[in-house]
C-alpha positions in Angstrom: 2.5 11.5 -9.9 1.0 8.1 -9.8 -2.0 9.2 -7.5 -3.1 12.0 -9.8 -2.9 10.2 -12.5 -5.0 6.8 -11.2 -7.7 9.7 -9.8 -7.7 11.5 -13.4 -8.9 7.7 -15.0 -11.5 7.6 -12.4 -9.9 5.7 -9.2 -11.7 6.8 -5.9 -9.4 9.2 -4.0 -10.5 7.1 -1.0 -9.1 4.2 -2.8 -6.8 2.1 -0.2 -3.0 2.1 -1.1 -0.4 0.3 0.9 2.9 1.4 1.4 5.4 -1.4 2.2 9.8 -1.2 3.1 11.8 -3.5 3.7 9.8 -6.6 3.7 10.4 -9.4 6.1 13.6 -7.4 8.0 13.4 -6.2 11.7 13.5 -3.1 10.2 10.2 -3.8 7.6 7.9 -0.6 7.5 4.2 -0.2 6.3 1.5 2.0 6.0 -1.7 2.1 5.0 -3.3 5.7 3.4 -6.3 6.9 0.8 -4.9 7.1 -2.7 -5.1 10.8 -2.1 -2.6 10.9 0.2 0.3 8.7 -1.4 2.1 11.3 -2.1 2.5 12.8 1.7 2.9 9.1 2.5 6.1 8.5 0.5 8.2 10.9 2.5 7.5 9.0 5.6 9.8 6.6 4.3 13.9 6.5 4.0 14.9 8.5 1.0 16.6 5.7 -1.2 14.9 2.8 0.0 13.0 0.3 -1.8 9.5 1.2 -1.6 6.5 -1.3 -2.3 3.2 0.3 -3.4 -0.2 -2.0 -3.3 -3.0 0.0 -4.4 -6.7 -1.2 -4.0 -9.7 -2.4 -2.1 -7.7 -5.5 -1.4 -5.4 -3.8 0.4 -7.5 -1.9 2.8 -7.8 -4.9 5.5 -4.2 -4.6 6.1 -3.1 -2.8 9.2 -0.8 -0.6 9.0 0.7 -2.1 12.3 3.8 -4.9 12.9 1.7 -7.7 11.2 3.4 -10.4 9.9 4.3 -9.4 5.9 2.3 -12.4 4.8 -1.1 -11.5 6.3 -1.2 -8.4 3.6 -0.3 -11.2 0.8 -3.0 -13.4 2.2 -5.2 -11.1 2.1 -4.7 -9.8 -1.6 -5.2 -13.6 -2.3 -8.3 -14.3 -0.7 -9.8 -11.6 -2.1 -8.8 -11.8 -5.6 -10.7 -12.6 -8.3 -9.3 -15.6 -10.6 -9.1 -14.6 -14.2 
C-alpha cells in the first residue's frame, strides 16, 4: 500500500495524512489519522466513493470535524513553501 511504501523511503509513521469524501456536499466526510493508520482509515469510508488523500505536516492542523472544506486548503497554502 501507499503507507508502507512512503514509511519504507523514510516518511514518519506519525506523519499526518487527511482523508477527505465528498468535498463541499452535505454529505462531505473527513478524517484526520498518522500515516500509519491509513490503511484502517480507508474502510471508514463508503466502498466506491471518491476518496481524497493529503498526506503531510501541512495537513495536521485540520480537524477532522465539520469545518468548512476550505479551511484544510487554506491551511496547505499558508504553510507551503513557494518553489
Amino acid at each position: 500500500m501507499i503507507a508502507e511504501r512512503l514509511m519504507a523511503h523514510g516518511l514518519p509513521a506519525t506523519t499526518s495524512v487527511l482523508l477527505m469524501s465528498d468535498v463541499s456536499h452535505p454529505t462531505q466526510m473527513r478524517l484526520r489519522v498518522r500515516l500509519s493508520e491509513l490503511s484502517q482509515a480507508v474502510t471508514k469510508f463508503p466502498p466506491g466513493a471518491p476518496l481524497i488523500v493529503l498526506i503531510g505536516e501541512a495537513t495536521a492542523a485540520a480537524s477532522s470535524g465539520a469545518a468548512a472544506p476550505h479551511d484544510v486548503f487554506n491551511v496547505a497554502l499558508r504553510d507551503a513553501e513557494c518553489v
